[in-house]
VEXPAMI-389523 format. One record per residue (C-alpha): z, x, y; chain. Coordinates in nm, 4 decimals, decimal comma. Example, Ala and Ser with C-alpha at 12.3 -4.5 7.8 and 13.67 -1.06 7.14 Angstrom:
<nodes>
z; x; y; chain
0,7800; 1,2300; -0,4500; A
0,7140; 1,3670; -0,1060; A
</nodes>
This chain:
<nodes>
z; x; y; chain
-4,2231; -2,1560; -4,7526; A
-3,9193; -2,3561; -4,9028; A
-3,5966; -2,1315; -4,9857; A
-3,5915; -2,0600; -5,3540; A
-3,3496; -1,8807; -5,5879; A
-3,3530; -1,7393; -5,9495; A
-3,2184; -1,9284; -6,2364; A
-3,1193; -1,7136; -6,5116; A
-3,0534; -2,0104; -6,6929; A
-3,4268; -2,1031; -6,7763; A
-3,5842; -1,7785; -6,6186; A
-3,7759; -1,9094; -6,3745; A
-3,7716; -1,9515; -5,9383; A
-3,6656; -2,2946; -5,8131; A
-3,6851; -2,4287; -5,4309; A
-3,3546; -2,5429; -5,2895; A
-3,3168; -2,9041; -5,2522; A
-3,5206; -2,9967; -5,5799; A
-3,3651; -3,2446; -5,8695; A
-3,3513; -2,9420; -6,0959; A
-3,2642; -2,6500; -5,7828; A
-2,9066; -2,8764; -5,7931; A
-2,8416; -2,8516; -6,1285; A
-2,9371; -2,5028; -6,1876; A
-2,7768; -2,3478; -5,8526; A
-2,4700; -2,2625; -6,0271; A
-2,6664; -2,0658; -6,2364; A
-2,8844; -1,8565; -5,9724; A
-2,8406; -1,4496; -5,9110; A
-2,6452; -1,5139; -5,6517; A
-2,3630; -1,8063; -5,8170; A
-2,4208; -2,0627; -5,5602; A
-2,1146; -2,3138; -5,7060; A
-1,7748; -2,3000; -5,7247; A
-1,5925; -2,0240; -5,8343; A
-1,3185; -2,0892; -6,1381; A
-1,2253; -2,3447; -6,4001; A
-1,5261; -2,4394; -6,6198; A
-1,7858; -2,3347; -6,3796; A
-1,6752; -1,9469; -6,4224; A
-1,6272; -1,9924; -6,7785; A
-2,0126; -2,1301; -6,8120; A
-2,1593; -1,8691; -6,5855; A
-1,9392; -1,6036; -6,8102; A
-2,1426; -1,7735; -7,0954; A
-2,5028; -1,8260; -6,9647; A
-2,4850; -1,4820; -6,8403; A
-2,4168; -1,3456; -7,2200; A
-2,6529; -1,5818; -7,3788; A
-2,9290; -1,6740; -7,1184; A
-2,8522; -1,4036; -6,9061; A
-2,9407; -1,1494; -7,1272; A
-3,2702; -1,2677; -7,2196; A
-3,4140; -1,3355; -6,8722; A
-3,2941; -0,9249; -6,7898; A
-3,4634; -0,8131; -7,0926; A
-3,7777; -1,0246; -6,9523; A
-3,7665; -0,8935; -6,5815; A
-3,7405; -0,5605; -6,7109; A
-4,0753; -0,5795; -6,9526; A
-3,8761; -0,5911; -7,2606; A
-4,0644; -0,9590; -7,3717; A
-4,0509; -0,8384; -7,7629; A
-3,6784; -0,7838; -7,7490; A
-3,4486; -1,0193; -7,9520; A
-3,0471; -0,9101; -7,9678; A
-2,8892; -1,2162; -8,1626; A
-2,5745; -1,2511; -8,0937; A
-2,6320; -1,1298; -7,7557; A
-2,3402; -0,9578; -7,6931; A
-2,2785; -0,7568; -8,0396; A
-2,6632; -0,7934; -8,1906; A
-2,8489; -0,5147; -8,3484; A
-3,2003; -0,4404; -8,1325; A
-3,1074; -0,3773; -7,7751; A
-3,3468; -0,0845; -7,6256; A
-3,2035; 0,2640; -7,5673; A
-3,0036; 0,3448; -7,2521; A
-3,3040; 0,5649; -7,1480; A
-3,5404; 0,2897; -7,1910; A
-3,3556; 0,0391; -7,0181; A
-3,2938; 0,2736; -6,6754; A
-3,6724; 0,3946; -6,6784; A
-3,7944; 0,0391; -6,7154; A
-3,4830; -0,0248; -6,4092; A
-3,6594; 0,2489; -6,2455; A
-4,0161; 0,1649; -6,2777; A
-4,0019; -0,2069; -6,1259; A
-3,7825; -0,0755; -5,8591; A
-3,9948; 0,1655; -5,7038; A
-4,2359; -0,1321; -5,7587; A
-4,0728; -0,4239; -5,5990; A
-3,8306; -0,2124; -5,3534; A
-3,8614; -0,3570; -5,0367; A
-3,9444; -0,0182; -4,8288; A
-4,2015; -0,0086; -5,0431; A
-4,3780; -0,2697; -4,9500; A
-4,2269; -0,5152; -5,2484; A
-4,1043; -0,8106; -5,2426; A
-3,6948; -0,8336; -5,1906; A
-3,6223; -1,1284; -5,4167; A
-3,8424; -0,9703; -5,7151; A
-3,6086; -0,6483; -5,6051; A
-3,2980; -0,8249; -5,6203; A
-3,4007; -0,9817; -5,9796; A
-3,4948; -0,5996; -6,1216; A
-3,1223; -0,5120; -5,9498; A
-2,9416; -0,8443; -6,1385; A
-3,1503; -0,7623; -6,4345; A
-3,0070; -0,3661; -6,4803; A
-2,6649; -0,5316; -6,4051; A
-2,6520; -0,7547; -6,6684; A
-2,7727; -0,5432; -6,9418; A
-2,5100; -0,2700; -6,8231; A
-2,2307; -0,4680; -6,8182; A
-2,3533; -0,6459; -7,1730; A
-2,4719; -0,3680; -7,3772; A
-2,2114; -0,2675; -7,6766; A
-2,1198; 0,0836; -7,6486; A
-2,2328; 0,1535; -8,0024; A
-2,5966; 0,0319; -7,9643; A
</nodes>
């Protein structure tokens, strides 16, 4: 099976080495492209704007809209977002039996909405 990576960018899984896998790489869970300059300041942006929405969508929270991202009105409770964390990671945990990269996309996902949620909602 061909390597492939998330792209938070469009939320879905691309193989390396694919038209699209190039120009999405620097948007993957893991960076993949150069660090600084413009490519730090997109990722910075993607991850408030696209970012956001593909965590709400690994987590189960497909109903959820938060516009603007960052400062919106609508994000789920704290306790809502760590049980729904909680639920797909006993799921997809790997000594479970799941699969890592779904794993690591439940771990990104909780990450994200963490660092992203305002303190007040």
């Amino acid at each position: 099976m061909a390597e492939r990576f998330f792209c938070f960018a469009c939320g879905r899984d691309h193989r390396t080495g694919t038209a699209i896998a190039r120009d999405h790489k620097r948007y993957s869970i893991e960076g993949g492209h150069e660090s600084g300059g413009i490519f730090s300041d997109l990722r910075e942006f993607y991850l408030q704007t696209k970012g956001i929405e593909a965590a709400f969508r690994i987590l189960g929270f497909d109903d959820v809209r938060v516009h603007p991202p960052r400062f919106g009105r609508g994000w789920p409770s704290r306790a809502a977002m760590e049980q729904a964390y909680r639920d797909r990671a006993r799921r997809h945990h790997p000594d479970a039996g799941g699969d890592p990269r779904e794993f690591r996309k439940v771990q990104w996902a909780i990450e994200v909405l963490r660092r992203y949620r305002p303190p007040d909602a």
